[in-house]
N, C-alpha and C positions, 0 to 999 in steps of 0.2 A: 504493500500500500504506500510506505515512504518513497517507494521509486516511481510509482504513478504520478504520486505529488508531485514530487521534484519535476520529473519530468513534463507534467501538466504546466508548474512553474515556468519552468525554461521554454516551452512552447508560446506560452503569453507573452514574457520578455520579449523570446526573438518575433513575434509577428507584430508586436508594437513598434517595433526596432524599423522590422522590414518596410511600415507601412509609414513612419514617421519620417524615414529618409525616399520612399517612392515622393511621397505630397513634397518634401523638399525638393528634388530633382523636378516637379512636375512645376512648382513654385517658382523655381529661378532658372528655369529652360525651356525654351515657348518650340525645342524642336515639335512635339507633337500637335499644339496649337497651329504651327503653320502647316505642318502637314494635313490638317482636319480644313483650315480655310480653305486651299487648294481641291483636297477629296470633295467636301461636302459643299462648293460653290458658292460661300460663303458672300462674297464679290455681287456674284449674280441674285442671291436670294434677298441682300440686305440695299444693292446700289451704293455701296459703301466699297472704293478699292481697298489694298491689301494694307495701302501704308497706314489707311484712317481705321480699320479695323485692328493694327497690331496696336496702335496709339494708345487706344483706349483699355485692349486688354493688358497692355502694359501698365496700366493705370491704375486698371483693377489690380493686378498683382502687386502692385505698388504697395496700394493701400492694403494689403492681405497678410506684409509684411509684421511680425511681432512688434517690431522696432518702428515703426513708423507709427504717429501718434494725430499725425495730422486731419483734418476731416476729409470725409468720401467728397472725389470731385472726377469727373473725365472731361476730355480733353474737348471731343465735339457732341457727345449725346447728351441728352435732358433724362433725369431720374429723379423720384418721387421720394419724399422726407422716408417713407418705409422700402422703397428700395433700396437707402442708404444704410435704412437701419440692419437691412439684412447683410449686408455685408459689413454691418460693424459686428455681425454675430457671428459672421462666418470668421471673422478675423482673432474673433476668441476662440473660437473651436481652433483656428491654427496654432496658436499661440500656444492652448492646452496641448496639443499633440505634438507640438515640438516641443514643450518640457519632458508629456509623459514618454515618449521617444528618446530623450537623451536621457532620463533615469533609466527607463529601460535598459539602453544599452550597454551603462554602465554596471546592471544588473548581471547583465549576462554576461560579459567579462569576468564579472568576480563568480559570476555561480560555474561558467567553464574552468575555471582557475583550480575553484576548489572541488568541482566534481573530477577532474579530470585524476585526482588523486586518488579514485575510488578506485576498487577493484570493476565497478559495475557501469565506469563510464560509460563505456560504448551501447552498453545496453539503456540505459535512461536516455542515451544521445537516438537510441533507436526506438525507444517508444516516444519522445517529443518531435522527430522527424514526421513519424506518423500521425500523431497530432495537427502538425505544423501542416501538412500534406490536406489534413479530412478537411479543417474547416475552411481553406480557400476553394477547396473541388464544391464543395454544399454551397456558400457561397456562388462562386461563376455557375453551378447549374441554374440556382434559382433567379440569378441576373440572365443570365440566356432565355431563361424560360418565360420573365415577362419581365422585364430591364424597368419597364413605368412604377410597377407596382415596388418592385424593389426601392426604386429612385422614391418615389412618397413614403416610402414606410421610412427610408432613412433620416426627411426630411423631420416626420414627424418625430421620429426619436430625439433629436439633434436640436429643434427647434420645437419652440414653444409657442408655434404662431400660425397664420399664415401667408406673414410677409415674402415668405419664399415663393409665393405663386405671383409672379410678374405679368403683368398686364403691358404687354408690348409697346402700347401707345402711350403708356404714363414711363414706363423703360425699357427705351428699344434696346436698353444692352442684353437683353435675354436672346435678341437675334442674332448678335455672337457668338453667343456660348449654348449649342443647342445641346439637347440630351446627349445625342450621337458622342461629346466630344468629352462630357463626363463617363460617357458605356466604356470611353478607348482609355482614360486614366483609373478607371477601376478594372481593366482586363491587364496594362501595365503595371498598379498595385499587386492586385492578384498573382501577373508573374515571379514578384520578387517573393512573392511566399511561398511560391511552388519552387523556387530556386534556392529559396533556403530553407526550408524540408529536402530535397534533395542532395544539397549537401551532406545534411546530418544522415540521410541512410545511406551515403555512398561511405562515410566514415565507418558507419554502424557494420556496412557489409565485409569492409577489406578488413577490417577488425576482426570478424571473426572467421575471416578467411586464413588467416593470419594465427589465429586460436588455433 
């Protein structure tokens, strides 16, 4: 039972870790954003070219920042006192996940440090792989399977409101940022958690190949 623990432990660390540093990556690198303008016609859908579109979600991301303290502003779109506020929410939500992400990781440094001393490392390292493995497969199934429902159950968790549902005409920035291009930052989260479950059973495996 203590090595499920542990191991259960160690799988939360590392997926908070995994998922703490995807939103960062996704935060201060707009490769996948310009890729999603380009796929999804962004140009075309909105009449807005590529440079007035990157402007603004640069802007958002600006303000998204922990460290930036300043008030919600973009560069050429109009937004409503509760569209501001929702992204003054979403900017706590990052805030919190980059603290619980850097405890995390530092969590998981010291618990690798001191399990690795164990007789039963590899084995705890392979039931937390498996772990780490189940809930992003349950996860991406139920986003495949209706990506909308998923997206509002989140909203609802996370927020306490309904300022998250944008009415286009009081803030067109929602036509930037369509579903589509949040499905592709949570199939790229998702990946870094399937890549570090895989790790830990490729360890677990030569380990006891090795035995």
């Amino acid at each position: 039972m203590k090595k499920i623990l542990l191991a259960s432990l160690l799988a939360v660390v590392i997926l908070l870790s995994a998922t703490a540093f995807g939103v960062l990556v996704l935060h201060t690198n707009d490769t996948l954003y310009k890729a999603d303008v380009r796929l999804l016609g962004l140009t075309w859908q909105t009449g807005m070219d590529e440079n007035e579109i990157m402007d603004n979600y640069h802007a958002v991301m600006d303000y998204l920042s922990p460290f930036n303290r300043g008030e919600f502003s973009l560069p050429s779109l109009a937004f409503s006192e509760s569209g501001a506020y929702h992204f003054y929410e979403t900017r706590n939500i990052f805030t919190a996940l980059y603290i619980a992400g850097a405890v995390s990781f530092v969590l998981m440094i010291l618990m690798l440090i001191k399990l690795k001393k164990r007789a039963d490392f590899r084995k705890i390292l392979g039931i937390s792989g498996i772990l780490t493995l189940i809930i992003p497969i349950v996860l991406l199934i139920v986003i495949a399977v209706d990506f909308n429902a998923a997206f509002i159950v989140f909203h609802k968790l996370f927020f306490n409101n309904d300022m998250w549902i944008f009415d286009p005409r009081l803030d067109p920035v929602i036509n930037i940022l369509p579903w589509q291009f949040f499905m592709h930052c949570g199939i790229f989260i998702g990946s870094l958690w399937i890549i570090s479950a895989l790790v830990q059973l490729v360890i677990y495996v030569k380990g006891r190949k090795r035995g």
